[in-house]
N, C-alpha and C positions, 0 to 999 in steps of 0.2 A: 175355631178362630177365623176372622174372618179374612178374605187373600188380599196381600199386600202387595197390589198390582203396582204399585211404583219400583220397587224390586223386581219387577219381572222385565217393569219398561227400561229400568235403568241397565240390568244388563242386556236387553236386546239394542238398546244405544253404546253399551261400552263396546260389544264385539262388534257393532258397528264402524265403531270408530277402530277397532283395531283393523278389521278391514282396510281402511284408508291410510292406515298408518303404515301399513306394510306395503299398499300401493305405491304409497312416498319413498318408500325405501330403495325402488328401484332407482329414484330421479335426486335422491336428498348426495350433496357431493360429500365428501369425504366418509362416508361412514360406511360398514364394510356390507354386505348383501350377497342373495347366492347368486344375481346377477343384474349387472347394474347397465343403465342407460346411457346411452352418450352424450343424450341432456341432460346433464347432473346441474343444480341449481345451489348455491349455497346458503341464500337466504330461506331454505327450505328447513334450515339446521335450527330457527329459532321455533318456530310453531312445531317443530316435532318436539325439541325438547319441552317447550311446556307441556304437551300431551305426554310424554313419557315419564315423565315424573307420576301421576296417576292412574294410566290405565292399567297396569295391570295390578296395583296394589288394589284400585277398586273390587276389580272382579275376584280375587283373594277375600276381601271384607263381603263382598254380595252371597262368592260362596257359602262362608260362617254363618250369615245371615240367612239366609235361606234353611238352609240348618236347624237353625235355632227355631223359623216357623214353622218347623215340618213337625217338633212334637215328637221326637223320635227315641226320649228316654227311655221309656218304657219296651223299645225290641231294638233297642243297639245291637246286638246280633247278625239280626235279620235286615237290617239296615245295611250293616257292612257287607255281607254278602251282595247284597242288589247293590251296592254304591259300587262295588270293588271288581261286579261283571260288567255294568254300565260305562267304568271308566277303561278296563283292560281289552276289554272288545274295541269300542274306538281307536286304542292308542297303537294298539300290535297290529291290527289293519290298517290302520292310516300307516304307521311304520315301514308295512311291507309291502304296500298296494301303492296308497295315494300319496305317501311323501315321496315313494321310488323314482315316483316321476318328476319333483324336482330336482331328485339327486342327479338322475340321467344329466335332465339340461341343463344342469350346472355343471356337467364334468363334460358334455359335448361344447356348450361354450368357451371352457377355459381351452378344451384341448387334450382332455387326458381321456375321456373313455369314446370309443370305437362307436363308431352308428351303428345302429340295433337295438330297436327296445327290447325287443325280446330276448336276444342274447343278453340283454344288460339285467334284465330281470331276474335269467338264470343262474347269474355270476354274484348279483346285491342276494339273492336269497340265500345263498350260500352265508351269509353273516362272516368272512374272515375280510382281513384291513386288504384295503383297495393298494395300489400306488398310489406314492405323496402327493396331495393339495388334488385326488381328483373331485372332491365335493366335500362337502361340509360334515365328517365326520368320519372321513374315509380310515382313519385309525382305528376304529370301530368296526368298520363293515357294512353299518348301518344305520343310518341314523331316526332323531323323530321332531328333531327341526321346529316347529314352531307347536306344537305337539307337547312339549315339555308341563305345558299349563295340566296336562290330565297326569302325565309323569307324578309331579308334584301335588295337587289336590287330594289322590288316592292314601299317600300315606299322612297329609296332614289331617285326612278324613279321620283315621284309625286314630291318628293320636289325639283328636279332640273327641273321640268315643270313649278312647280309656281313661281322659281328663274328666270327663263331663260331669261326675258329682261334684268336683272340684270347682269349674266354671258355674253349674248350676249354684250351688253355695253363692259364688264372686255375684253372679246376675241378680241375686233375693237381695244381696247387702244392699247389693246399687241401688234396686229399684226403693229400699222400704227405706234407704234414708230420707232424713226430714233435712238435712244440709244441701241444701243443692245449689247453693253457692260456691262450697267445696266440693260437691261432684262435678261440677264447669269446671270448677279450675285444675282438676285430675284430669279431666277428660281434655282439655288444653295440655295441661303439662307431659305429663306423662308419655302417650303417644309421639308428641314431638320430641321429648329430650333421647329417646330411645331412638326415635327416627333421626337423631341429628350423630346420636353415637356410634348408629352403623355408616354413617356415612362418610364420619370422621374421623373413624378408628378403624371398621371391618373391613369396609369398600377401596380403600388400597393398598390391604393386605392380601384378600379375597376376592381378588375382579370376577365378575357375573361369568360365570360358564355354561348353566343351563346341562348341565350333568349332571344332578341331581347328589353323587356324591361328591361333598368338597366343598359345595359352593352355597360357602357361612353367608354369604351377603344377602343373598335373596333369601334363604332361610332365614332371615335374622328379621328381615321386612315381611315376607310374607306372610309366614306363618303366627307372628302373633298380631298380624290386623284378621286372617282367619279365625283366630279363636275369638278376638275380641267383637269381630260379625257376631258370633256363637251368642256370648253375654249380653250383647247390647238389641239382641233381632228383637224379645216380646217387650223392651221398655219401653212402654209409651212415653216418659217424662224425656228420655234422651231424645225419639225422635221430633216429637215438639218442641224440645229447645232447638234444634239445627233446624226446624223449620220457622222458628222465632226469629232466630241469630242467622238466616241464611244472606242478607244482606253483607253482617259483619265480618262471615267469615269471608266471603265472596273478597270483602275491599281485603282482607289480611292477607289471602294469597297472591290479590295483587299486584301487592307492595311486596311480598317474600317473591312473587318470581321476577319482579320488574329489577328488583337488588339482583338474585342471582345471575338475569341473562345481560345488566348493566357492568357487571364484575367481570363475564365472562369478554366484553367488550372492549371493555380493556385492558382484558388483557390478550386479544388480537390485534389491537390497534393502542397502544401503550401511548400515554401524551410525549410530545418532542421535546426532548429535556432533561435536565437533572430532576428526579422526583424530590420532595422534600422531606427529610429527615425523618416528620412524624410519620409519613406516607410507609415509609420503609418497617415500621416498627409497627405497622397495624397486622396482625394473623387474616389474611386477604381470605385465606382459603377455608378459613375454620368462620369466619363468614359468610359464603359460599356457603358451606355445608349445612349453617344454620340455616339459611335462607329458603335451600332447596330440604329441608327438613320441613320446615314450617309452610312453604308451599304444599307439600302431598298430605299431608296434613290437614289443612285447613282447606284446600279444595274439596278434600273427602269429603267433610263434615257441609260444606257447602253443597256440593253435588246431593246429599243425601236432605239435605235441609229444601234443599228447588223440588227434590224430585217428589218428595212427601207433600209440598205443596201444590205441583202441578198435576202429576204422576199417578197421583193416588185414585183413580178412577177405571172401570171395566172398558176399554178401549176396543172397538171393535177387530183391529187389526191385532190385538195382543195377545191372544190363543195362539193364532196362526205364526207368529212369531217365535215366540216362544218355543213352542217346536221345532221351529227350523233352525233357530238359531246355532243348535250343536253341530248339525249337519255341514250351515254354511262355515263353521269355523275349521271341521276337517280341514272343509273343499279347498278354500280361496286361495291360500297362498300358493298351492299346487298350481291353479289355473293362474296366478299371477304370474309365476314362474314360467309356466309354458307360455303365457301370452307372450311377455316379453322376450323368450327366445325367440320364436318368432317375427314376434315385429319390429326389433331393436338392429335387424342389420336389414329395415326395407329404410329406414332412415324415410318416416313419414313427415317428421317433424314433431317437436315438443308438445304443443298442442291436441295434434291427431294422433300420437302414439299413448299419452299419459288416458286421452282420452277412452281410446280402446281398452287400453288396460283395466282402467275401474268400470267402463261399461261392460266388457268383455267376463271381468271376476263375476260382477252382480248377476248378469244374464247367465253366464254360467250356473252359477250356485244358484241360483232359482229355479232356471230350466232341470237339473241333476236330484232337486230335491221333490221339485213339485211333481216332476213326471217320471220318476226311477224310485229314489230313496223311500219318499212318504209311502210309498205304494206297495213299496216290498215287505212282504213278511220277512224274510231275509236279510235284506239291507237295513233296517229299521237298527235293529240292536248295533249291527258293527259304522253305524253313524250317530249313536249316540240317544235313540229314537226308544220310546217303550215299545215294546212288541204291541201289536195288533189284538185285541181280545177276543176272544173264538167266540162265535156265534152259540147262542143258548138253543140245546138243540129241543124241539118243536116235542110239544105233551100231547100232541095230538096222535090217537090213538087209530089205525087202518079200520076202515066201515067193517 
Protein backbone atom coordinates (compact mmCIF):
# COMPACT_ATOMS: atom_id res chain seq x y z
CA UNK A 1 0.00 0.00 0.00
CA UNK A 2 1.17 3.01 -0.74
CA UNK A 3 2.37 5.69 2.50
CA UNK A 4 -0.23 8.04 3.47
CA UNK A 5 2.05 10.93 4.19
CA UNK A 6 -0.73 13.28 5.27
CA UNK A 7 -1.05 11.09 8.34
CA UNK A 8 2.38 11.39 9.11
CA UNK A 9 2.25 15.39 8.44
CA UNK A 10 -0.79 15.57 10.51
CA UNK A 11 0.56 14.03 13.45
CA UNK A 12 3.93 15.85 13.28
CA UNK A 13 1.51 19.18 13.21
CA UNK A 14 -0.74 17.87 16.03
CA UNK A 15 2.19 17.24 18.60
CA UNK A 16 3.27 20.38 17.28
CA UNK A 17 0.66 21.99 18.40
CA UNK A 18 0.61 20.37 21.56
CA UNK A 19 3.98 21.65 22.13
CA UNK A 20 2.37 25.08 22.19
CA UNK A 21 -0.33 24.22 23.86
CA UNK A 22 1.42 23.39 26.96
CA UNK A 23 3.84 26.36 26.42
CA UNK A 24 0.38 28.30 26.96
CA UNK A 25 -0.28 26.73 29.98
CA UNK A 26 2.32 28.22 31.89
CA UNK A 27 0.79 31.96 30.88
CA UNK A 28 -3.31 30.91 30.19
CA UNK A 29 -4.89 32.52 33.77
CA UNK A 30 -7.04 30.39 35.80
CA UNK A 31 -6.30 27.11 34.78
CA UNK A 32 -4.22 24.71 36.93
CA UNK A 33 -0.24 23.83 35.59
CA UNK A 34 2.83 22.31 37.46
CA UNK A 35 3.97 25.82 37.26
CA UNK A 36 2.49 28.95 36.30
CA UNK A 37 3.74 32.58 35.29
CA UNK A 38 3.13 35.78 36.73
CA UNK A 39 1.84 36.80 33.36
CA UNK A 40 -1.06 34.86 33.35
CA UNK A 41 -3.37 36.37 30.41
CA UNK A 42 -7.16 35.47 30.28
CA UNK A 43 -8.03 35.88 26.79
CA UNK A 44 -5.54 33.03 26.47
CA UNK A 45 -8.57 30.81 27.77
CA UNK A 46 -10.44 31.05 24.32
CA UNK A 47 -7.92 29.78 21.58
CA UNK A 48 -6.92 27.14 24.08
CA UNK A 49 -10.13 25.91 24.43
CA UNK A 50 -10.78 25.64 20.89
CA UNK A 51 -7.55 23.61 20.38
CA UNK A 52 -8.43 21.52 23.28
CA UNK A 53 -11.48 20.14 22.29
CA UNK A 54 -9.30 18.20 19.26
CA UNK A 55 -5.93 17.76 19.88
CA UNK A 56 -5.81 15.04 21.51
CA UNK A 57 -8.84 13.18 20.34
CA UNK A 58 -6.94 13.58 16.89
CA UNK A 59 -4.00 11.93 17.80
CA UNK A 60 -6.14 8.94 19.39
CA UNK A 61 -7.92 8.73 15.69
CA UNK A 62 -4.23 9.08 13.91
CA UNK A 63 -3.08 6.34 16.26
CA UNK A 64 -6.00 3.75 14.94
CA UNK A 65 -5.26 5.12 11.75
CA UNK A 66 -2.07 4.24 11.42
CA UNK A 67 -2.86 0.98 12.56
CA UNK A 68 -5.12 0.12 10.35
CA UNK A 69 -2.24 1.00 7.42
CA UNK A 70 0.25 -0.91 8.79
CA UNK A 71 -1.52 -4.28 7.73
CA UNK A 72 -0.92 -5.89 10.76
CA UNK A 73 -3.68 -8.86 10.81
CA UNK A 74 -1.95 -11.14 9.90
CA UNK A 75 1.10 -11.08 13.21
CA UNK A 76 -1.03 -9.41 15.86
CA UNK A 77 1.18 -11.18 18.08
CA UNK A 78 4.19 -9.88 17.10
CA UNK A 79 2.85 -6.60 16.68
CA UNK A 80 1.94 -6.42 20.29
CA UNK A 81 4.99 -7.39 21.58
CA UNK A 82 7.13 -4.57 19.45
CA UNK A 83 3.96 -2.12 20.16
CA UNK A 84 4.06 -2.84 23.95
CA UNK A 85 8.20 -2.55 24.34
CA UNK A 86 8.03 0.63 22.01
CA UNK A 87 5.51 2.31 24.37
CA UNK A 88 6.90 0.83 28.02
CA UNK A 89 10.44 1.75 27.29
CA UNK A 90 9.38 5.62 26.79
CA UNK A 91 6.91 5.74 29.44
CA UNK A 92 8.84 4.16 32.68
CA UNK A 93 12.02 6.37 31.50
CA UNK A 94 10.34 9.27 30.96
CA UNK A 95 8.69 8.37 34.38
CA UNK A 96 11.76 8.06 36.14
CA UNK A 97 14.27 10.01 34.47
CA UNK A 98 12.70 12.85 32.28
CA UNK A 99 9.31 13.69 34.08
CA UNK A 100 11.52 13.68 37.56
CA UNK A 101 12.76 16.70 36.56
CA UNK A 102 9.46 18.38 36.35
CA UNK A 103 8.37 16.91 39.58
CA UNK A 104 11.60 18.53 41.27
CA UNK A 105 10.58 21.97 40.04
CA UNK A 106 7.32 21.87 40.60
CA UNK A 107 7.79 20.95 44.28
CA UNK A 108 11.01 23.45 44.63
CA UNK A 109 8.51 26.18 43.31
CA UNK A 110 5.65 25.49 45.48
CA UNK A 111 7.94 24.98 48.40
CA UNK A 112 7.88 21.59 49.54
CA UNK A 113 10.97 19.62 48.39
CA UNK A 114 14.44 20.50 49.66
CA UNK A 115 17.25 21.76 46.87
CA UNK A 116 19.01 18.81 45.51
CA UNK A 117 18.39 17.09 42.45
CA UNK A 118 20.17 14.31 43.31
CA UNK A 119 18.93 13.78 46.58
CA UNK A 120 15.50 14.43 45.12
CA UNK A 121 16.21 11.77 42.52
CA UNK A 122 17.02 9.32 45.33
CA UNK A 123 14.00 9.88 47.40
CA UNK A 124 11.21 9.99 43.66
CA UNK A 125 12.95 6.61 42.94
CA UNK A 126 12.05 5.17 45.77
CA UNK A 127 8.20 5.22 44.44
CA UNK A 128 6.35 5.79 48.03
CA UNK A 129 3.69 9.17 48.47
CA UNK A 130 5.74 12.36 48.88
CA UNK A 131 4.31 15.08 51.57
CA UNK A 132 0.81 16.78 50.48
CA UNK A 133 0.73 19.06 47.24
CA UNK A 134 4.67 18.64 46.76
CA UNK A 135 4.02 17.99 42.86
CA UNK A 136 1.59 16.52 40.89
CA UNK A 137 1.05 13.12 41.83
CA UNK A 138 2.87 13.21 45.05
CA UNK A 139 0.04 10.39 46.48
CA UNK A 140 1.63 8.21 44.23
CA UNK A 141 5.35 8.77 44.58
CA UNK A 142 5.55 9.08 41.12
CA UNK A 143 4.13 10.36 38.52
CA UNK A 144 4.01 10.26 34.34
CA UNK A 145 2.39 13.63 33.82
CA UNK A 146 1.84 14.43 30.32
CA UNK A 147 3.09 10.92 29.42
CA UNK A 148 -0.36 9.54 30.09
CA UNK A 149 -0.96 9.48 26.06
CA UNK A 150 1.50 6.21 25.82
CA UNK A 151 -0.05 5.09 29.49
CA UNK A 152 -3.30 4.95 27.61
CA UNK A 153 -2.48 3.91 23.69
CA UNK A 154 -0.70 0.63 24.95
CA UNK A 155 -3.76 -1.05 26.23
CA UNK A 156 -6.11 0.47 23.80
CA UNK A 157 -3.58 -1.14 21.40
CA UNK A 158 -4.40 -4.71 22.81
CA UNK A 159 -7.80 -4.13 22.75
CA UNK A 160 -8.22 -3.17 19.29
CA UNK A 161 -5.97 -6.46 18.44
CA UNK A 162 -8.28 -8.81 20.25
CA UNK A 163 -11.30 -6.72 18.50
CA UNK A 164 -9.88 -6.65 15.12
CA UNK A 165 -11.82 -9.49 13.31
CA UNK A 166 -14.79 -7.71 14.63
CA UNK A 167 -13.66 -4.18 13.34
CA UNK A 168 -12.29 -5.79 10.16
CA UNK A 169 -15.90 -7.33 9.40
CA UNK A 170 -17.34 -3.35 10.61
CA UNK A 171 -14.43 -1.70 7.76
CA UNK A 172 -15.58 -4.59 4.53
CA UNK A 173 -19.54 -3.48 5.45
CA UNK A 174 -18.43 0.32 5.31
CA UNK A 175 -16.50 0.23 2.54
CA UNK A 176 -18.68 -2.24 0.05
CA UNK A 177 -21.88 -0.49 0.77
CA UNK A 178 -23.38 1.05 -2.34
CA UNK A 179 -25.48 3.73 0.19
CA UNK A 180 -23.32 6.23 0.81
CA UNK A 181 -25.72 8.80 1.51
CA UNK A 182 -26.41 6.64 4.60
CA UNK A 183 -22.85 6.17 5.33
CA UNK A 184 -22.45 10.39 5.65
CA UNK A 185 -25.11 10.52 7.71
CA UNK A 186 -23.69 7.59 10.15
CA UNK A 187 -20.52 8.92 9.91
CA UNK A 188 -22.23 12.46 10.99
CA UNK A 189 -24.47 10.99 13.54
CA UNK A 190 -23.14 8.55 15.18
CA UNK A 191 -19.81 9.86 16.38
CA UNK A 192 -21.25 13.11 17.45
CA UNK A 193 -24.38 11.74 19.38
CA UNK A 194 -21.95 9.55 21.35
CA UNK A 195 -19.59 12.44 21.64
CA UNK A 196 -22.38 14.74 22.96
CA UNK A 197 -23.38 11.88 25.52
CA UNK A 198 -20.21 11.72 27.17
CA UNK A 199 -20.09 15.01 27.55
CA UNK A 200 -23.42 15.31 28.82
CA UNK A 201 -23.82 12.47 30.97
CA UNK A 202 -20.11 11.01 31.79
CA UNK A 203 -18.07 14.28 31.94
CA UNK A 204 -19.64 15.40 35.16
CA UNK A 205 -19.84 12.32 36.79
CA UNK A 206 -16.26 11.38 35.61
CA UNK A 207 -14.00 14.65 35.50
CA UNK A 208 -10.68 13.72 33.45
CA UNK A 209 -7.93 12.41 35.80
CA UNK A 210 -5.35 11.00 33.46
CA UNK A 211 -5.06 7.81 35.82
CA UNK A 212 -5.79 5.59 33.57
CA UNK A 213 -7.89 3.60 36.11
CA UNK A 214 -11.43 5.33 36.74
CA UNK A 215 -11.36 7.90 34.24
CA UNK A 216 -14.76 6.86 32.12
CA UNK A 217 -14.52 10.14 30.22
CA UNK A 218 -11.52 9.94 28.28
CA UNK A 219 -12.00 6.24 27.84
CA UNK A 220 -15.39 6.85 26.54
CA UNK A 221 -13.83 9.56 23.91
CA UNK A 222 -10.69 8.15 23.34
CA UNK A 223 -10.81 5.05 22.74
CA UNK A 224 -13.65 4.61 20.32
CA UNK A 225 -12.28 7.46 17.87
CA UNK A 226 -9.02 4.85 18.21
CA UNK A 227 -10.93 2.03 16.97
CA UNK A 228 -12.81 3.97 14.51
CA UNK A 229 -8.99 5.33 13.19
CA UNK A 230 -8.68 1.41 12.89
CA UNK A 231 -11.92 0.91 10.49
CA UNK A 232 -12.00 3.96 8.63
CA UNK A 233 -7.57 3.97 7.89
CA UNK A 234 -7.90 1.73 4.13
CA UNK A 235 -11.27 3.58 2.93
CA UNK A 236 -10.63 5.29 0.26
CA UNK A 237 -14.58 6.62 -0.21
CA UNK A 238 -14.45 8.02 3.54
CA UNK A 239 -11.30 9.83 3.05
CA UNK A 240 -12.63 11.56 -0.22
CA UNK A 241 -15.68 12.56 1.10
CA UNK A 242 -13.77 14.61 4.06
CA UNK A 243 -11.66 15.74 1.41
CA UNK A 244 -15.02 16.63 -0.70
CA UNK A 245 -16.93 17.91 2.35
CA UNK A 246 -13.73 19.67 3.90
CA UNK A 247 -15.10 23.06 3.31
CA UNK A 248 -18.58 22.05 4.92
CA UNK A 249 -17.28 20.62 7.65
CA UNK A 250 -14.73 23.45 8.35
CA UNK A 251 -18.03 26.09 8.41
CA UNK A 252 -19.98 23.47 10.89
CA UNK A 253 -17.36 23.52 13.44
CA UNK A 254 -17.51 26.98 13.07
CA UNK A 255 -20.64 27.63 14.07
CA UNK A 256 -20.56 24.63 16.87
CA UNK A 257 -17.40 26.37 18.53
CA UNK A 258 -18.62 29.98 17.95
CA UNK A 259 -22.07 28.72 19.99
CA UNK A 260 -20.01 26.96 22.51
CA UNK A 261 -17.37 29.71 23.53
CA UNK A 262 -20.50 32.54 22.80
CA UNK A 263 -22.60 30.48 25.74
CA UNK A 264 -19.56 30.25 27.62
CA UNK A 265 -19.61 34.27 27.62
CA UNK A 266 -22.46 34.66 28.98
CA UNK A 267 -22.25 33.17 31.17
CA UNK A 268 -19.10 35.31 32.61
CA UNK A 269 -20.52 38.14 31.68
CA UNK A 270 -24.52 37.49 32.13
CA UNK A 271 -26.85 40.43 30.50
CA UNK A 272 -28.02 43.32 33.22
CA UNK A 273 -31.31 42.42 33.97
CA UNK A 274 -34.11 40.21 34.60
CA UNK A 275 -33.69 37.35 31.96
CA UNK A 276 -36.88 36.44 30.10
CA UNK A 277 -38.94 33.76 31.09
CA UNK A 278 -38.24 31.71 27.90
CA UNK A 279 -34.50 32.49 28.54
CA UNK A 280 -34.72 30.50 31.79
CA UNK A 281 -36.46 27.37 30.41
CA UNK A 282 -33.94 26.78 27.47
CA UNK A 283 -31.22 23.46 28.96
CA UNK A 284 -28.13 26.21 28.35
CA UNK A 285 -25.88 23.58 29.14
CA UNK A 286 -27.05 20.48 27.20
CA UNK A 287 -26.44 22.96 24.40
CA UNK A 288 -23.02 23.68 25.32
CA UNK A 289 -22.50 20.11 25.33
CA UNK A 290 -24.02 19.76 21.94
CA UNK A 291 -22.13 22.20 20.53
CA UNK A 292 -18.71 21.40 21.90
CA UNK A 293 -19.71 17.59 20.75
CA UNK A 294 -20.35 18.72 17.26
CA UNK A 295 -17.30 20.92 17.15
CA UNK A 296 -14.51 17.88 17.91
CA UNK A 297 -16.20 16.22 15.66
CA UNK A 298 -16.62 17.97 12.63
CA UNK A 299 -13.02 19.61 13.15
CA UNK A 300 -11.85 15.98 12.91
CA UNK A 301 -13.33 15.22 9.81
CA UNK A 302 -12.24 18.50 8.51
CA UNK A 303 -8.70 18.39 9.65
CA UNK A 304 -8.49 15.05 7.89
CA UNK A 305 -10.44 16.34 4.79
CA UNK A 306 -7.43 19.51 4.37
CA UNK A 307 -4.95 17.24 5.27
CA UNK A 308 -5.77 14.50 2.43
CA UNK A 309 -5.98 17.41 0.21
CA UNK A 310 -2.81 19.39 0.95
CA UNK A 311 -0.79 16.71 2.96
CA UNK A 312 -0.82 13.86 0.83
CA UNK A 313 2.54 14.32 -0.81
CA UNK A 314 6.50 13.02 0.17
CA UNK A 315 7.69 16.24 1.91
CA UNK A 316 11.17 16.62 2.20
CA UNK A 317 11.20 17.42 5.84
CA UNK A 318 8.66 14.45 6.72
CA UNK A 319 11.01 11.42 7.36
CA UNK A 320 12.98 13.59 9.50
CA UNK A 321 10.15 14.52 11.37
CA UNK A 322 8.59 11.93 11.84
CA UNK A 323 11.27 10.48 13.81
CA UNK A 324 11.69 12.95 16.07
CA UNK A 325 8.60 13.58 16.65
CA UNK A 326 8.27 10.76 19.62
CA UNK A 327 11.45 12.00 21.10
CA UNK A 328 10.30 15.71 21.18
CA UNK A 329 7.20 14.71 22.83
CA UNK A 330 9.09 13.02 25.88
CA UNK A 331 11.25 16.07 26.06
CA UNK A 332 9.24 19.29 26.04
CA UNK A 333 7.20 19.63 28.78
CA UNK A 334 10.25 18.65 31.03
CA UNK A 335 12.23 21.49 29.44
CA UNK A 336 9.13 23.78 29.52
CA UNK A 337 8.89 23.17 33.09
CA UNK A 338 12.52 23.85 33.82
CA UNK A 339 12.48 26.83 31.51
CA UNK A 340 10.14 28.43 33.43
CA UNK A 341 11.45 27.68 36.88
CA UNK A 342 14.09 29.51 35.86
CA UNK A 343 12.93 32.29 34.29
CA UNK A 344 9.70 33.14 35.93
CA UNK A 345 11.28 34.80 39.12
CA UNK A 346 14.10 36.99 36.66
CA UNK A 347 10.60 38.62 35.89
CA UNK A 348 11.89 39.47 32.16
CA UNK A 349 8.68 40.44 31.03
CA UNK A 350 5.63 38.74 29.13
CA UNK A 351 7.11 38.97 25.92
CA UNK A 352 10.89 38.05 26.55
CA UNK A 353 10.04 35.23 29.00
CA UNK A 354 6.91 33.32 26.93
CA UNK A 355 9.54 34.03 24.27
CA UNK A 356 12.31 31.88 25.84
CA UNK A 357 10.03 29.43 26.81
CA UNK A 358 8.88 28.15 23.31
CA UNK A 359 12.28 29.16 21.84
CA UNK A 360 14.05 27.51 24.77
CA UNK A 361 11.51 23.98 24.38
CA UNK A 362 12.08 23.89 20.46
CA UNK A 363 16.11 24.47 20.78
CA UNK A 364 16.14 22.25 23.29
CA UNK A 365 14.24 19.12 21.91
CA UNK A 366 16.25 19.60 18.69
CA UNK A 367 19.61 20.09 20.01
CA UNK A 368 18.76 16.69 22.67
CA UNK A 369 17.46 14.78 19.67
CA UNK A 370 19.57 15.75 16.87
CA UNK A 371 22.98 15.41 18.84
CA UNK A 372 22.27 12.59 21.88
CA UNK A 373 18.99 10.72 21.07
CA UNK A 374 19.06 10.02 17.25
CA UNK A 375 22.55 8.94 17.68
CA UNK A 376 22.40 6.51 20.58
CA UNK A 377 21.88 3.02 20.12
CA UNK A 378 20.85 3.38 23.57
CA UNK A 379 18.78 6.17 23.73
CA UNK A 380 16.94 5.40 20.66
CA UNK A 381 14.46 2.76 22.19
CA UNK A 382 13.85 4.51 25.77
CA UNK A 383 12.69 7.75 23.39
CA UNK A 384 10.52 6.04 21.46
CA UNK A 385 13.07 5.62 18.45
CA UNK A 386 13.63 2.12 16.34
CA UNK A 387 16.88 0.84 17.30
CA UNK A 388 19.66 1.42 14.80
CA UNK A 389 20.04 -1.80 12.29
CA UNK A 390 23.42 -3.56 12.64
CA UNK A 391 25.64 -3.29 9.86
CA UNK A 392 25.60 -6.65 7.32
CA UNK A 393 28.71 -7.94 8.02
CA UNK A 394 31.34 -7.91 4.97
CA UNK A 395 31.42 -11.64 2.54
CA UNK A 396 34.63 -10.85 1.88
CA UNK A 397 36.74 -13.42 2.41
CA UNK A 398 40.99 -12.84 3.96
CA UNK A 399 43.55 -13.13 0.72
Amino acid sequence: MQRRHDIDALRVFAFALLILYHCAMVYVADWGFHLKSSYEAEWLQWPMIALNRWRMPLLFAISGVAIGLARVEGRRLSFALARSGRLLLPLLFGMFFVVAIQAYCEGRANGHVAPGLGAFFLRYWQVRPWPEGSFTGWEHGITWNHLWYLAYLLPYTLVLLAAMPLLRRAAAALAGTRRRGAAAALLWLLPFGWLAFVQSWLAPRYPETHALAGDWTVHAESLPLFLLGYVLAANGWFWAWTARNRWTTLAVAAVAIGIELGLRWLGRHPPVGPLPAWALEVPWSGIEHCARALYTWSMLLSIFGWGRAWLDRPFRWLPYCTEAVFSWYVLHQTLIVALAYALVPLRLGPLVESALVVGGTAAGCLLLHECLIRRSPLLRPLFGLKAIPLPARSRAQPA
